[in-house]
C-alpha positions as semicolon CSV with decimal commas, in nm:
position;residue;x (nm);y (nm);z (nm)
1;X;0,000;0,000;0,000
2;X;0,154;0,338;-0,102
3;X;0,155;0,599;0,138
4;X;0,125;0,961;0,143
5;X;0,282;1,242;0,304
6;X;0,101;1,554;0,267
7;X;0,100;1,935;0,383
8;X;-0,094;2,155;0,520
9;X;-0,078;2,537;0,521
10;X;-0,323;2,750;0,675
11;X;-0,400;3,032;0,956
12;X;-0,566;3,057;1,262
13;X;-0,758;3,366;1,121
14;X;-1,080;3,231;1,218
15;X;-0,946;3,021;1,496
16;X;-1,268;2,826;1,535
17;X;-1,279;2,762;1,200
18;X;-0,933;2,628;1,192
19;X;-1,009;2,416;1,511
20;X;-1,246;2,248;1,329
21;X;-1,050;2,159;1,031
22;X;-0,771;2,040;1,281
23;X;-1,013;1,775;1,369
24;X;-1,147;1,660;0,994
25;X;-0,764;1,672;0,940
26;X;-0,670;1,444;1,214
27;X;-0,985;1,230;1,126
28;X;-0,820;1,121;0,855
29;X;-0,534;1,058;0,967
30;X;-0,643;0,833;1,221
31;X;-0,843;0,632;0,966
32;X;-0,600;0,615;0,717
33;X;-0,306;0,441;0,842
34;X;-0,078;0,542;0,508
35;X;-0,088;0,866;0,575
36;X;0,097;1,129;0,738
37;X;-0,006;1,521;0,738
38;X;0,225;1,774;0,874
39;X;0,044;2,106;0,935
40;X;0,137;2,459;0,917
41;X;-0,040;2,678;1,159
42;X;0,008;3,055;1,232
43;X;-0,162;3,379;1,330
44;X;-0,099;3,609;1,081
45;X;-0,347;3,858;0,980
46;X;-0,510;4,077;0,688
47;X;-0,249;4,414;0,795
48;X;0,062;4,293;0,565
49;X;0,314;4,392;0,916
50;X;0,654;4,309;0,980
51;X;0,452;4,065;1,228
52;X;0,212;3,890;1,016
53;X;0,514;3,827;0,788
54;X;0,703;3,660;1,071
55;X;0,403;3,464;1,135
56;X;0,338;3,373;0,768
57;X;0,700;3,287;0,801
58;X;0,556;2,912;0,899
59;X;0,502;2,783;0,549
60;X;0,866;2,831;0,469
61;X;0,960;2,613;0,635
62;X;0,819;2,340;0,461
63;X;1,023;2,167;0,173
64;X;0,722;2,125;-0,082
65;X;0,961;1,859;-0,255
66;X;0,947;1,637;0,030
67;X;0,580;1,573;0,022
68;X;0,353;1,423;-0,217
69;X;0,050;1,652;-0,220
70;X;-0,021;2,019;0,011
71;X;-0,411;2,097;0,095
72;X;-0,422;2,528;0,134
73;X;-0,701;2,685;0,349
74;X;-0,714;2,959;0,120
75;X;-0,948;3,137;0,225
76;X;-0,836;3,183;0,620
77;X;-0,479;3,325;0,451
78;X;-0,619;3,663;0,376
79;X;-0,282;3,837;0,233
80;X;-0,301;3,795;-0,128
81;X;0,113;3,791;-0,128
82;X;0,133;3,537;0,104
83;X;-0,130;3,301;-0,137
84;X;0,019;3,421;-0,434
85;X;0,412;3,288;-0,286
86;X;0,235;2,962;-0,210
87;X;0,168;2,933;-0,618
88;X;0,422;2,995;-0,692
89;X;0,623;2,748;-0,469
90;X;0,348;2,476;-0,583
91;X;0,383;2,523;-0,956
92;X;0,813;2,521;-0,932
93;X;0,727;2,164;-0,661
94;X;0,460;2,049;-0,943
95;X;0,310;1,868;-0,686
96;X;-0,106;1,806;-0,626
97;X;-0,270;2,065;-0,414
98;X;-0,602;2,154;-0,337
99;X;-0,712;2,524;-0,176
100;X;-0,991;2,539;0,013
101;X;-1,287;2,841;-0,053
102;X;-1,011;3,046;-0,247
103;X;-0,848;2,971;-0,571
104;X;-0,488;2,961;-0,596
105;X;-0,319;2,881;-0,923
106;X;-0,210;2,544;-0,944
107;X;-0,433;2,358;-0,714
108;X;-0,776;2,262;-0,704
109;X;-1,060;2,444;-0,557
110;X;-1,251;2,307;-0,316
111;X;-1,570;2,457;-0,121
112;X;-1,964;2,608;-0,143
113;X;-2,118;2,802;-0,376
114;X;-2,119;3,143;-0,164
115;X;-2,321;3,307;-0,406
116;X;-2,568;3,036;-0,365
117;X;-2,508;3,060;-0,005
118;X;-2,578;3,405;0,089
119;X;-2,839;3,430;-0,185
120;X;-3,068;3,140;-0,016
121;X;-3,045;3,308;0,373
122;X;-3,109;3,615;0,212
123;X;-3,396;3,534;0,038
124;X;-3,507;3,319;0,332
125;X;-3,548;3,656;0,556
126;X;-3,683;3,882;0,293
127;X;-3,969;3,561;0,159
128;X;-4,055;3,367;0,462
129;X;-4,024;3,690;0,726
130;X;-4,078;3,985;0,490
131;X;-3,771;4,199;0,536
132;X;-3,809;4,542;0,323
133;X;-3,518;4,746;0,433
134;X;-3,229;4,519;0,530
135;X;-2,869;4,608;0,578
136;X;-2,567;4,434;0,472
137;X;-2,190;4,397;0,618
138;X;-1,972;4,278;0,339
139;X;-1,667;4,090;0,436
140;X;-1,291;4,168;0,270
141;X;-1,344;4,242;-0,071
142;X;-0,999;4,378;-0,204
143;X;-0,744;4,105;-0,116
144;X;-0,769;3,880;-0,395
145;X;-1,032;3,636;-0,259
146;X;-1,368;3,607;-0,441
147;X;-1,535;3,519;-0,114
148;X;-1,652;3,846;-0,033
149;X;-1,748;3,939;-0,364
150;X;-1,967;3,624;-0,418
151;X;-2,119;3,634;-0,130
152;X;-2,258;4,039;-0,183
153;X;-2,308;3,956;-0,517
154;X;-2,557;3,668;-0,384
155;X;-2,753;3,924;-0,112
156;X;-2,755;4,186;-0,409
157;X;-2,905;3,900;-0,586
158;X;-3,168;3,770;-0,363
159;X;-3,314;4,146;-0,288
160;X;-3,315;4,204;-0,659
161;X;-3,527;3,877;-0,732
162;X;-3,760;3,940;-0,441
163;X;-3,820;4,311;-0,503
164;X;-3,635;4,482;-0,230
165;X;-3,595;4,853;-0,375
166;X;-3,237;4,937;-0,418
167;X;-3,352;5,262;-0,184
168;X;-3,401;5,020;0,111
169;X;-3,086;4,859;0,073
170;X;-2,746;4,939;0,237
171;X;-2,434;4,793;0,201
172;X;-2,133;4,836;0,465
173;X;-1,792;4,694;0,401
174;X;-1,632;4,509;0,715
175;X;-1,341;4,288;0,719
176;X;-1,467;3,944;0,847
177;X;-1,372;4,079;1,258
178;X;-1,602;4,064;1,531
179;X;-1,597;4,475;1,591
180;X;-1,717;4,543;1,259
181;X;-2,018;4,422;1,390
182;X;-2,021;4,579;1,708
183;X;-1,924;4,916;1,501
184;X;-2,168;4,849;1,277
185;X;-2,455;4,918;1,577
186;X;-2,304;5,151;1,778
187;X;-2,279;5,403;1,449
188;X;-2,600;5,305;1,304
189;X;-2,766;5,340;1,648
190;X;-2,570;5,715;1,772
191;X;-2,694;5,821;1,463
192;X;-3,046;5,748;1,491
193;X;-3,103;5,598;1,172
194;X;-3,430;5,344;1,209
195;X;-3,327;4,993;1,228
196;X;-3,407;4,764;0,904
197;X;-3,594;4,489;0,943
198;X;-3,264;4,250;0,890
199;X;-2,914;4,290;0,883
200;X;-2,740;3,993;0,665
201;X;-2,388;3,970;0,782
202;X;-2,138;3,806;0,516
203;X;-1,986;3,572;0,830
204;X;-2,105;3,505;1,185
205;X;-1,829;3,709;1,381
206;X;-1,969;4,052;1,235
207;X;-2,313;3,899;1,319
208;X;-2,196;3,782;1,676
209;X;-2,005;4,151;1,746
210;X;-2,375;4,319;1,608
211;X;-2,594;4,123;1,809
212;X;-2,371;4,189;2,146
213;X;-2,346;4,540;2,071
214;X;-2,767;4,586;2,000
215;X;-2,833;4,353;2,302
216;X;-2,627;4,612;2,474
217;X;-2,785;4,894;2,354
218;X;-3,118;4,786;2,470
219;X;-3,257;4,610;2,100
220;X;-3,434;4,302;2,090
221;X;-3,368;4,008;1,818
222;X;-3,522;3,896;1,606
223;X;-3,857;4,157;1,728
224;X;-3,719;4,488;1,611
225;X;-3,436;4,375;1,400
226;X;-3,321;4,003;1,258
227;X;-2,986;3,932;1,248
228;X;-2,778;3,647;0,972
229;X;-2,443;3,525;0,941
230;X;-2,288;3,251;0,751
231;X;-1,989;2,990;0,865
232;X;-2,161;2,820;1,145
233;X;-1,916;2,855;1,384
234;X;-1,994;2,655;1,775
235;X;-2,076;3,008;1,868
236;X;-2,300;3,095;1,642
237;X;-2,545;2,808;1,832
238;X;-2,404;2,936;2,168
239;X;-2,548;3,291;2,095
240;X;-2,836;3,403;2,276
241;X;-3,045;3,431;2,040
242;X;-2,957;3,135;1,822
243;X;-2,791;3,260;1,491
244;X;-2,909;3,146;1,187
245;X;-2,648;3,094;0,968
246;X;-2,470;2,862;0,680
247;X;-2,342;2,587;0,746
248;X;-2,050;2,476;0,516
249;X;-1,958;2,135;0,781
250;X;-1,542;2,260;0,797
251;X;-1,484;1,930;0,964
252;X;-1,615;1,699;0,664
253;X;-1,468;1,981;0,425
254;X;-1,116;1,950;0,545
255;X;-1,183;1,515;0,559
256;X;-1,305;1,536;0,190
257;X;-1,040;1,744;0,043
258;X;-0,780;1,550;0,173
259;X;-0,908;1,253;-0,024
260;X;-0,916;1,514;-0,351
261;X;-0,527;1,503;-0,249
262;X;-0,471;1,174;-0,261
263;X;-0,742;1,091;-0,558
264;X;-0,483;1,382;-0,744
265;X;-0,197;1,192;-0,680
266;X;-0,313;0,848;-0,799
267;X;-0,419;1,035;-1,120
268;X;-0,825;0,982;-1,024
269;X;-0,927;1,363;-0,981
270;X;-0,865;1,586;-1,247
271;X;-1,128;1,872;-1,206
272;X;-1,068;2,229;-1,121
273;X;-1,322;2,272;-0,876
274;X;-1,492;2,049;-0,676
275;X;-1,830;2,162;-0,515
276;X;-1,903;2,096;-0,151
277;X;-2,279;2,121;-0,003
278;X;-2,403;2,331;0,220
279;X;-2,703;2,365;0,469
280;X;-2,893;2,635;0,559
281;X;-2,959;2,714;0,933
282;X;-3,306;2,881;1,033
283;X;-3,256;2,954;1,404
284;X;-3,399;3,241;1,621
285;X;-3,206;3,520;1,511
286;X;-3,446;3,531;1,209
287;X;-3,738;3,453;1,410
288;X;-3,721;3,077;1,320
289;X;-3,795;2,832;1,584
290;X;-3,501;2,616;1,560
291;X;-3,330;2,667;1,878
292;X;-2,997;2,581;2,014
293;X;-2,978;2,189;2,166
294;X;-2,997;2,192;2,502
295;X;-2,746;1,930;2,538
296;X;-2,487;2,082;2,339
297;X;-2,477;2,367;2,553
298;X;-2,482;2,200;2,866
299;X;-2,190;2,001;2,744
300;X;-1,984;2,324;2,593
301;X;-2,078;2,511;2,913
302;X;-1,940;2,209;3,112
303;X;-1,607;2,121;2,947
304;X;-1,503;2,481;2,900
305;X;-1,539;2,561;3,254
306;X;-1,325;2,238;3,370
307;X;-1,088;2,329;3,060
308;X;-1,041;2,704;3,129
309;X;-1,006;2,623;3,517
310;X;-0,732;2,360;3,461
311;X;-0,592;2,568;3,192
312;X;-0,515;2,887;3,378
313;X;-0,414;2,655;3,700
314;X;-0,126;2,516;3,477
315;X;-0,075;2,835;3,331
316;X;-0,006;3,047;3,639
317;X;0,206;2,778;3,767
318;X;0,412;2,743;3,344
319;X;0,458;3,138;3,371
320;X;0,603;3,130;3,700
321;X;0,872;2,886;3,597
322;X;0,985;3,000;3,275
323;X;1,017;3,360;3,416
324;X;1,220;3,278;3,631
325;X;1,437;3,020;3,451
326;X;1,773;3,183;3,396
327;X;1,925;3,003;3,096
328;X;1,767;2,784;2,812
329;X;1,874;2,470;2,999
330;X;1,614;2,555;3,255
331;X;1,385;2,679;3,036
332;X;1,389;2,347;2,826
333;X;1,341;2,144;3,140
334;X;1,031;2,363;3,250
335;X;0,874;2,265;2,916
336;X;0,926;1,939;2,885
337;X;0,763;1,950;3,265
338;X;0,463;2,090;3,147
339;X;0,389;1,929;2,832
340;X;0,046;1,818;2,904
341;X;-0,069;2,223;2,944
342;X;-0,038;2,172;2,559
343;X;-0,295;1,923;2,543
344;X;-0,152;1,666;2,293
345;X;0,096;1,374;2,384
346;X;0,427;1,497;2,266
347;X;0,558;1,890;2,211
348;X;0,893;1,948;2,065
349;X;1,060;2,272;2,098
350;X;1,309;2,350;1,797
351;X;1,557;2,638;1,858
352;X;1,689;2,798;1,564
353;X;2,069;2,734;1,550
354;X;2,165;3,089;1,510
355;X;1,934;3,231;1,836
356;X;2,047;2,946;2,046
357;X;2,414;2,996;2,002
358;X;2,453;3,378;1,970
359;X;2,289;3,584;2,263
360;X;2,379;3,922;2,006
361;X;2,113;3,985;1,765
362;X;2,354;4,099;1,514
363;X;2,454;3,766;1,419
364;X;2,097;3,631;1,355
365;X;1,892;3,565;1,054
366;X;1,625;3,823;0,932
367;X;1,378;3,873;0,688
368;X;1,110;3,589;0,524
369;X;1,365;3,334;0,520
370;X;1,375;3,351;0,924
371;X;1,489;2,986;0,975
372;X;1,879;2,910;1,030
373;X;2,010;2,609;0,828
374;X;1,986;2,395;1,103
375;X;1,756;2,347;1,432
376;X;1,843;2,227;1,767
377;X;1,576;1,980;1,937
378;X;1,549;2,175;2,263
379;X;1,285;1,966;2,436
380;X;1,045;1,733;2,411
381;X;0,834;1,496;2,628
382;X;1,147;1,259;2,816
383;X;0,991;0,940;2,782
384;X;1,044;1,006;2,366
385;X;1,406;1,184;2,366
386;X;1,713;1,050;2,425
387;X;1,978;1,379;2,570
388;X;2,290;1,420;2,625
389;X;2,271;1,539;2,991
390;X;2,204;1,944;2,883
391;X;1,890;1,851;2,667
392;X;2,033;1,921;2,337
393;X;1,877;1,616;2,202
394;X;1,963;1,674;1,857
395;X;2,097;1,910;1,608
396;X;1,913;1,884;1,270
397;X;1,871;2,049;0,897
398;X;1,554;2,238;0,929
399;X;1,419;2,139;0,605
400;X;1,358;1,809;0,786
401;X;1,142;1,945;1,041
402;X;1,206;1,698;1,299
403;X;1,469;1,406;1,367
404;X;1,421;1,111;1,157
405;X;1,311;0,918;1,479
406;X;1,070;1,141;1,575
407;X;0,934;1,164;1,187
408;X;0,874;0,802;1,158
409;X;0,720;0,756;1,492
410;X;0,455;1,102;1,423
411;X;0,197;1,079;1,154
412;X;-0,023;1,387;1,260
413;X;0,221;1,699;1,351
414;X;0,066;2,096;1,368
415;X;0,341;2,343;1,377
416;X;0,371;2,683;1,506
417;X;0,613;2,952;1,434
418;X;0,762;3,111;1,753
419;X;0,952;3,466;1,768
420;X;0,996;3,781;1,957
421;X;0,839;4,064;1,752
422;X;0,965;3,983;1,425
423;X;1,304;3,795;1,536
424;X;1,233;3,408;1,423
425;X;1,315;3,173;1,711
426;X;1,183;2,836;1,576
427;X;0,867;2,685;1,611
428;X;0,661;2,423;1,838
429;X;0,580;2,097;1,672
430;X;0,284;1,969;1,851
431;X;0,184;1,577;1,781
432;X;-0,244;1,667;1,844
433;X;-0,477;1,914;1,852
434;X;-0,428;2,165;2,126
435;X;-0,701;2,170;2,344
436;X;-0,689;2,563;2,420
437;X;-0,715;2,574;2,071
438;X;-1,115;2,529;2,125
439;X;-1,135;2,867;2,296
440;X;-0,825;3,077;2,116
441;X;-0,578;2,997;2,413
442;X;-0,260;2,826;2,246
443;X;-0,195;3,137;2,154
444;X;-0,128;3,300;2,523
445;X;0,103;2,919;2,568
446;X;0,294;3,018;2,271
447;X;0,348;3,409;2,402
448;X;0,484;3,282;2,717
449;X;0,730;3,041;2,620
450;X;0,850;3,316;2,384
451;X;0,836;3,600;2,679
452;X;1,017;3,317;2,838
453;X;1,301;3,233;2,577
454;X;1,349;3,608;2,504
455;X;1,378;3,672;2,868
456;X;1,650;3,400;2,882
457;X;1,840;3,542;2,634
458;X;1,842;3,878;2,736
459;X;1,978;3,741;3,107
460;X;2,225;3,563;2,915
461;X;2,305;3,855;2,718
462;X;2,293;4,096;3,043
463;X;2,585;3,826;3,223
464;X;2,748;3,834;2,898
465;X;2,808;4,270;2,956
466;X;2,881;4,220;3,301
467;X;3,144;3,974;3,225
468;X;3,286;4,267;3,025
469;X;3,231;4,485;3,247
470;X;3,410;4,272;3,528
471;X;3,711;4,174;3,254
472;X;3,721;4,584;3,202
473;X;3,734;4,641;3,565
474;X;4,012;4,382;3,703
475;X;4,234;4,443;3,340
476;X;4,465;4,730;3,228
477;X;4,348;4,940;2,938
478;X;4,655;4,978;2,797
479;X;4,834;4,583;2,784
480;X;4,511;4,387;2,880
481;X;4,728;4,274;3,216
482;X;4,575;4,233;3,525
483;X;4,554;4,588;3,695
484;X;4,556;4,627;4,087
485;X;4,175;4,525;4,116
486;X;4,255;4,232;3,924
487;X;4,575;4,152;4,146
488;X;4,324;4,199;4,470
489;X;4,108;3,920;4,284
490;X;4,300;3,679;4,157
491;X;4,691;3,751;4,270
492;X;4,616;3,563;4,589
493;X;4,432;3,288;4,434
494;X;4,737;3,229;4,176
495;X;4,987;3,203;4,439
496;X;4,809;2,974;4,657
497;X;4,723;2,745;4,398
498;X;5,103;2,694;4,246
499;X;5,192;2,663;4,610
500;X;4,935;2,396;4,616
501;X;4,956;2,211;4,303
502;X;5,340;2,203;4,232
503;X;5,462;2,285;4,598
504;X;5,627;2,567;4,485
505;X;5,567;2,920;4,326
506;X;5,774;3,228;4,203
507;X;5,744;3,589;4,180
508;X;5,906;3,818;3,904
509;X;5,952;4,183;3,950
510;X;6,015;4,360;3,615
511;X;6,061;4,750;3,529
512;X;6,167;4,878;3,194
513;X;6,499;5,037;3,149
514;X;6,540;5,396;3,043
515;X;6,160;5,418;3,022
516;X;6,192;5,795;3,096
517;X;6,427;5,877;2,849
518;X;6,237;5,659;2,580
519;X;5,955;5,864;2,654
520;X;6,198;6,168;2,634
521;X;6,315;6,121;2,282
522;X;6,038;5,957;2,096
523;X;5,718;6,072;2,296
524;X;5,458;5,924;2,509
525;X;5,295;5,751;2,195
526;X;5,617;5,562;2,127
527;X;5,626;5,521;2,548
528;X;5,304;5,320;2,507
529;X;5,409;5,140;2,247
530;X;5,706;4,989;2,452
531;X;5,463;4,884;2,738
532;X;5,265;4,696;2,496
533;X;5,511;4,521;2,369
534;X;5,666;4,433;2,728
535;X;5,328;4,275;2,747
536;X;5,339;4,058;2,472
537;X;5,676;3,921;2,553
538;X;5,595;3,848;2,924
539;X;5,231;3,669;2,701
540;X;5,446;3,503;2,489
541;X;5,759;3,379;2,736
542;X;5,454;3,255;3,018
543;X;5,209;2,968;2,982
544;X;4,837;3,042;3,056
545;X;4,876;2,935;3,437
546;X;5,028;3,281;3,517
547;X;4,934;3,537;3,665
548;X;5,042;3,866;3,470
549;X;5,045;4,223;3,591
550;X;5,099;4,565;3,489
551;X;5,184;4,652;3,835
552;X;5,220;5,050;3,770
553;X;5,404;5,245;3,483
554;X;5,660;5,063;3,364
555;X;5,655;4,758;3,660
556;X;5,498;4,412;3,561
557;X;5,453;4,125;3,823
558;X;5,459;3,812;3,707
559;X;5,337;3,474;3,977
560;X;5,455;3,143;3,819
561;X;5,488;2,769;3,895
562;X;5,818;2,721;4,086
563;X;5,846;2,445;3,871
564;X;5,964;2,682;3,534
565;X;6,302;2,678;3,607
566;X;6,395;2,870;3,327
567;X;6,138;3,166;3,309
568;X;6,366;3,454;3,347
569;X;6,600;3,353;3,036
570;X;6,276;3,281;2,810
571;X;6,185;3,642;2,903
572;X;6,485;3,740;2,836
573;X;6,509;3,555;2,517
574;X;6,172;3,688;2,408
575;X;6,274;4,049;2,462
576;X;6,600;3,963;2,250
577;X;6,428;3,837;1,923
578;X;6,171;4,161;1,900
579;X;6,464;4,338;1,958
580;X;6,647;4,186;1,703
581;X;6,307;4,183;1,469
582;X;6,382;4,593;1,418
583;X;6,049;4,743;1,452
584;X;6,079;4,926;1,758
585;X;6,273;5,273;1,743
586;X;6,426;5,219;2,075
587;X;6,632;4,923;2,259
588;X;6,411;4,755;2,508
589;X;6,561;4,599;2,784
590;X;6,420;4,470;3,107
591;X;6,574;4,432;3,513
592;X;6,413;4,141;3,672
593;X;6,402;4,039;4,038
594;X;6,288;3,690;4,103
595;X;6,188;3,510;4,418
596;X;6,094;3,133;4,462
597;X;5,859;3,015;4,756
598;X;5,838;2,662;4,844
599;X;5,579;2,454;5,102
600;X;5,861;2,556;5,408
601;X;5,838;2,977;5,303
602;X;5,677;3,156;5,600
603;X;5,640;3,462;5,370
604;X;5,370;3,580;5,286
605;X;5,305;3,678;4,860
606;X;5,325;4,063;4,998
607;X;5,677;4,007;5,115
608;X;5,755;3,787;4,823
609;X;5,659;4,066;4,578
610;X;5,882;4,324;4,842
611;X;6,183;4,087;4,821
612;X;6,151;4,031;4,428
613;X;6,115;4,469;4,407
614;X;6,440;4,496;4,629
615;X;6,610;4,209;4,359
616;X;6,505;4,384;4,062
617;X;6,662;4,743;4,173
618;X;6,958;4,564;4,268
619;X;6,974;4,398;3,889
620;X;6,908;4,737;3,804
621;X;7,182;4,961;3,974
622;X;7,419;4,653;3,860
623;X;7,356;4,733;3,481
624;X;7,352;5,127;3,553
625;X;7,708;5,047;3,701
């Protein structure tokens, strides 16, 4: 049997409509062991913003040449750019694809008639409740997708066949949201304009947004004014009263066109467009008797208030944690923790390679193509992930999503993109159907856990500066040395530890020679130059155990094993060959003073360093001499 891995783009626009299609999609999948659907879920809007871009960002990530077919909720991706990329990417992948309620070149068309559909409540109000004057709230009609157009076009339609006088119509152009509605009322009803017997709303959020914002105002439905939409949505029969609607059954929709997919790839579907029916529903809002069942709303009432009562239990608690996790280690353990708040079996947090390894934004990624070259597996449910003790279970090229383990084990995966404002972090692969995705809550999941990674990388970034800021503090400007805070710090520390380790230790006192008149004859500039080089030889002639110090002008310290015997001639050496290499104007020469401390010394390193300072004028007076 051949099996099928297919792709799914869409956009939690409508979020209850995408809900829905979640569960037709995963429907399938469960009854159709050969298959495997991979999802692309985001929630990008209609504004064409640096942040819907981010969001849309999702469906790049998918390598259309790895799958055999890619189903497109057209219609719920609004941005006619975004569709229009999608087209493109299908026709260069020449793979099947089918687009739900919106055409997009290259791939079938799926979905109602919504002429039909609009024209058939609309005529239902005006014939069977004898609306005269009756207002209408388009929904988008400029972005590419006939949808809105259709569906005016049917209203238009219906009044025009049942005599409505063009005088007694009205058309006002919304944009699918919930406040158009509510705007609609609250201008129609300041202004004092009589209500029309019916306003036809081209989806049920405008209708839901109007009838809360009449009910508010004091206006009874259906009595002084009836009220359509058109989607069905679960709460358009929630609504008090009862919208009557169209239903277009997303869940069977989604089921259906997934099998156009596969019929495409086997060569048995050829048509363009494939109709889908429809039903009409005649509830209260129109002054119908169908009313909501009883039941159903006992039932809705009942799990949402266990849900959102768990949910915001396990919330408070996730926030907590991940606010105050101070590095992604933390952060990744918190998750894994808390899985279950996600409502699904497994959740796998991908990191993009770039953000997890650089705390500076400078060396990140930007612009559509968000996604670094490779991901890092951050965390996942334990029982499913094998670590490496810091939870870095795996390192892998983006373009396959997930780790081949993880791949063959999933066949049902919805991911989500993740970033702060418009910086791409990665994305959430989720192996179900959220639960919080019922009532628009994912979302809120998704906002902390990128709060929370942001906020981990800013206190990563903030101990980064201060790390600076200490190096700055304890180090000479000029050579990078250790200065006298850094001696207080660490001078100590280095002595007792040779004294420790190799039983022995030794201190070098070293001044410059004719330092003055250098300065004298060539300048300060030249001056500095010396210094820094003095530097570099003392770098050079030690090994990394030492302690080095520009103890004050032209006086370096120097705390050393005991066990380098012959420290003072590779100094000495060192300062012979840049001598010798002829790029300094002057002759550098150094006086040293050395003293060696064993287990036995009662000295302390003060009186070392005093002894070594006494030795090194005494080496000093010798060459003068």
């Amino acid at each position: 049997m051949r099996n099928y891995r297919i792709a799914f783009f869409t956009a939690d626009w409508n979020y209850e409509l995408v809900e829905t299609t979640l569960h037709g999609a995963k429907r399938f999948v469960d009854a159709h062991d050969n298959v495997t659907l991979c999802v692309f879920d985001c929630f990008g809007k209609d504004l064409g913003t640096a942040k819907d871009w981010s969001e849309y960002a999702i469906f790049d990530l998918a390598d259309l040449n790895q799958f055999d077919g890619l189903l497109i909720m057209g219609n719920q991706i609004v941005l006619k750019p975004v569709r229009d990329a999608i087209s493109r990417r299908v026709l260069e992948a020449g793979i099947p694809a089918v687009s739900i309620d919106c055409p997009v070149e290259g791939a079938t068309q799926i979905g109602v008639d919504n002429e039909q559909c609009q024209y058939e409540i609309a005529a239902h109000v005006i014939r069977d409740h004898g609306a005269k004057r009756l207002a209408y709230i388009t929904g988008i009609l400029e972005n590419g997708c006939p949808e809105g157009h259709q569906r005016m076009n049917g209203f238009l339609r219906a009044c025009r066949d049942n005599g409505v006088k063009a005088q007694d119509i009205e058309v006002i152009e919304g944009t699918w949201r919930t406040s158009d509605g509510a705007t609609v009322a609250e201008d129609w009803l300041d202004a004092g304009k009589p209500l029309p017997d019916a306003f036809v709303c081209a989806n049920d959020e405008m209708a839901l947004g109007l009838m809360e914002a009449l009910g508010d105002r004091g206006v009874r439905i259906p009595e002084q004014v009836m009220v359509t939409g058109f989607d069905n949505v679960g709460s358009a029969e929630l609504s008090s009263p009862r919208l009557s609607t169209v239903d277009r059954n997303y869940e069977r929709l989604v089921y259906q066109a997934i099998q156009a997919i596969i019929d495409k790839v086997d060569g048995r579907e050829r048509r363009a467009y494939i109709p889908f029916q429809h039903a009409i529903i005649m509830s209260e809002s129109c002054g119908c008797k169908n009313t909501a069942r009883a039941q159903y709303i006992r039932d809705r009432y009942f799990q949402q208030t266990r849900f959102l009562k768990s949910f915001y239990m396990q919330q408070d608690a996730m926030a907590e944690e991940l606010l105050e996790a101070n590095d992604l280690l933390e952060l990744m353990t918190i998750v894994e923790r808390n899985h279950s708040m996600f409502g699904c079996d497994n959740v796998y947090l991908c990191i993009n390679d770039y953000y997890y390894e650089n705390y500076d934004k400078k060396a990140w990624r930007h612009g559509p193509e968000a996604f670094g070259e490779e991901m890092i597996l951050a965390a996942c449910k334990e029982s499913n992930c094998e670590g490496d003790g810091e939870h870095r279970y795996a390192r892998f090229p983006t373009y396959a999503l997930l780790p081949e383990a993880i791949l063959r084990r999933e066949r049902f995966l919805v991911f989500y993109p993740l970033h702060y404002n418009t910086s791409s972090i990665g994305y959430i692969a989720m192996n179900g159907i959220s639960q919080a995705a019922k009532v628009n809550l994912h979302k809120s999941i998704f906002n902390f856990v990128e709060i929370a990674v942001e906020n981990v990388r800013k206190k990563g970034l903030l101990r980064q500066l201060n790390d600076v800021l200490d190096d700055l503090y304890v180090r000479d400007a000029l050579t990078e040395l250790y200065n006298r805070f850094g001696f207080e710090r660490f001078g100590q520390k280095a002595f007792d530890e040779f004294m420790a380790r190799d039983g022995s230790a030794q201190i070098l006192f070293i001044d410059m020679d004719d330092m003055k008149g250098i300065n004298d004859r060539f300048g300060h500039e030249v001056g500095d130059m010396a210094i820094r080089a003095t530097a570099d030889i003392l770098r050079r002639a030690c090994d990394d155990r030492s302690f080095l110090m520009r103890y004050g002008g032209d006086e370096f310290l120097v705390i050393a094993s005991g066990r380098e015997t012959a420290l003072e001639q590779d100094i000495q050496r060192a300062v012979a060959e840049r001598r010798d290499g002829g790029d300094l104007p002057f002759k550098l020469s150094l006086s040293i003073g050395i003293v060696r401390a064993d287990g036995g010394d009662p000295r302390t390193l003060d009186e070392c360093i005093l002894t070594a300072d006494q030795q090194m004028y005494g080496v000093k007076k010798r060459r003068q001499g």
